[in-house]
N, C-alpha and C positions, 0 to 999 in steps of 0.2 A: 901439183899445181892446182887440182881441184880441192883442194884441203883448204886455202888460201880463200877464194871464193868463200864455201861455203862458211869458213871461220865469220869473215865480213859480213855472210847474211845474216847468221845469227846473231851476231852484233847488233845488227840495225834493226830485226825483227824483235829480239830481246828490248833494246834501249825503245824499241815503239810500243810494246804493249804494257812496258812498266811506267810510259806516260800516260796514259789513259788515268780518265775520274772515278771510275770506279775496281775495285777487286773484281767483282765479276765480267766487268767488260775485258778489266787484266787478261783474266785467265781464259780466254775467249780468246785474244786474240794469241796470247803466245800457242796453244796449242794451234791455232788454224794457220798463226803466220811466221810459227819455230818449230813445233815439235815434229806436224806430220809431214812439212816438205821435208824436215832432215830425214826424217826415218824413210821416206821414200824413196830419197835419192843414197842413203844408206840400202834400200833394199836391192836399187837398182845393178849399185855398183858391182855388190856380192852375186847375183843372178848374171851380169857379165862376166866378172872371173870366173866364176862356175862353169861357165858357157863355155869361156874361151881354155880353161885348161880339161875339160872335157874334150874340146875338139884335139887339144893337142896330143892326148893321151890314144885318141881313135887313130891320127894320124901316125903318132908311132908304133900300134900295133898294126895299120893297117902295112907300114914299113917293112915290120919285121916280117910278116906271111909274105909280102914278095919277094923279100929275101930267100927266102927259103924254099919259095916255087923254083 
């Protein structure tokens, strides 16, 4: 669902800074208002999966030792 979103920002943050009058205000604004929210919210995601199938892996070994207590 969040694919969707972000698709649309980048749409709109793209189609914004290819309106601008100059090249250099261009590229100004795509990196500050496309490149680095994507990649942060790209960074974010990956740092949650990591999180969350860490937890799950802690949780199924912390399973199996009581199992076997």
């Amino acid at each position: 669902m969040w694919h969707i979103v972000v698709i649309g920002y980048l749409f709109v943050a793209i189609m914004f800074s290819v309106a601008q009058p100059s090249i250099a205000r261009m590229v100004v604004y795509l990196l500050f208002w496309a490149v680095l929210p994507t990649v942060f919210v790209c960074w974010v995601v990956l740092i949650r999966r990591r999180n969350k199938r860490l937890k799950a892996e802690e949780d199924a070994a912390d399973g199996a030792r009581t199992q076997q207590d």
